[in-house]
C-alpha positions in Angstrom: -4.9 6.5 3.8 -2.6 3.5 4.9 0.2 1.7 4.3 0.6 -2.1 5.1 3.6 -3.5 6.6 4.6 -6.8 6.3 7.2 -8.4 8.9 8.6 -12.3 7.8 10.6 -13.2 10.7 13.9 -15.1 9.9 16.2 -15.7 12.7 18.6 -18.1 14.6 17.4 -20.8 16.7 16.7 -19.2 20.7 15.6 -15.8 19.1 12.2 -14.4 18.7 10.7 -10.9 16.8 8.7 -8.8 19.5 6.2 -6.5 17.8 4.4 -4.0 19.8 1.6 -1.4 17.8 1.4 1.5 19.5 -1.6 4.5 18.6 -1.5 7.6 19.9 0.5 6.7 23.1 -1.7 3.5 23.5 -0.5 0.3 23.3 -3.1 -1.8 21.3 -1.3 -5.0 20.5 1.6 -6.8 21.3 2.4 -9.8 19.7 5.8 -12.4 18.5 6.9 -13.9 16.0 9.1 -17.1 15.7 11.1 -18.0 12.7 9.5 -18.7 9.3 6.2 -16.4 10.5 4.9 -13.6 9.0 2.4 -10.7 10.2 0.6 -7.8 8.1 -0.3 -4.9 9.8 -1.7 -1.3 9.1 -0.1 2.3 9.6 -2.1 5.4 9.5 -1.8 8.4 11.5 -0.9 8.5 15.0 0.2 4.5 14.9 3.7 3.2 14.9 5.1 -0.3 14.6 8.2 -1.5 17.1 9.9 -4.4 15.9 12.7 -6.0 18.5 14.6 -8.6 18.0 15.4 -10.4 20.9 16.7 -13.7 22.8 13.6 -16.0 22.9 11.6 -15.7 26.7 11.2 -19.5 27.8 7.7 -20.6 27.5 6.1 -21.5 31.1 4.0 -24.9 30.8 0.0 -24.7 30.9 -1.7 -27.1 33.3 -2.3 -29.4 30.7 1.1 -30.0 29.9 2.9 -30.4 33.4 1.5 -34.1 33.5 -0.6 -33.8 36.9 -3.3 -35.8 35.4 
């Protein structure tokens, strides 16, 4: 047996949800979520769901974006 859990982020502009999913001492995903997104996940036994909300970490440019051709 499961239960779903359903996390809708809705928060103020420089803020960001950090959701980490964590199975019998194991991290198995890490993930966030910006304002307006949502995310379904599954608990059964042994798993647990941390949800943080948190000032927003400043995104570092890819290659492709720092205009060096």
């Amino acid at each position: 047996m499961s239960t779903s859990v359903t996390i809708h982020a809705q928060l103020p502009c420089g803020k960001e949800v950090r959701v980490k999913i964590v199975e019998n001492g194991n991290t198995v995903e890490e993930f966030t979520l910006q304002d307006g997104e949502r995310a379904i996940r599954y608990l059964h036994d042994g798993r647990e769901i941390r949800v943080l909300e948190a000032v927003q970490l400043k995104a570092t440019p890819s290659l492709d974006q720092t205009g060096d051709g």
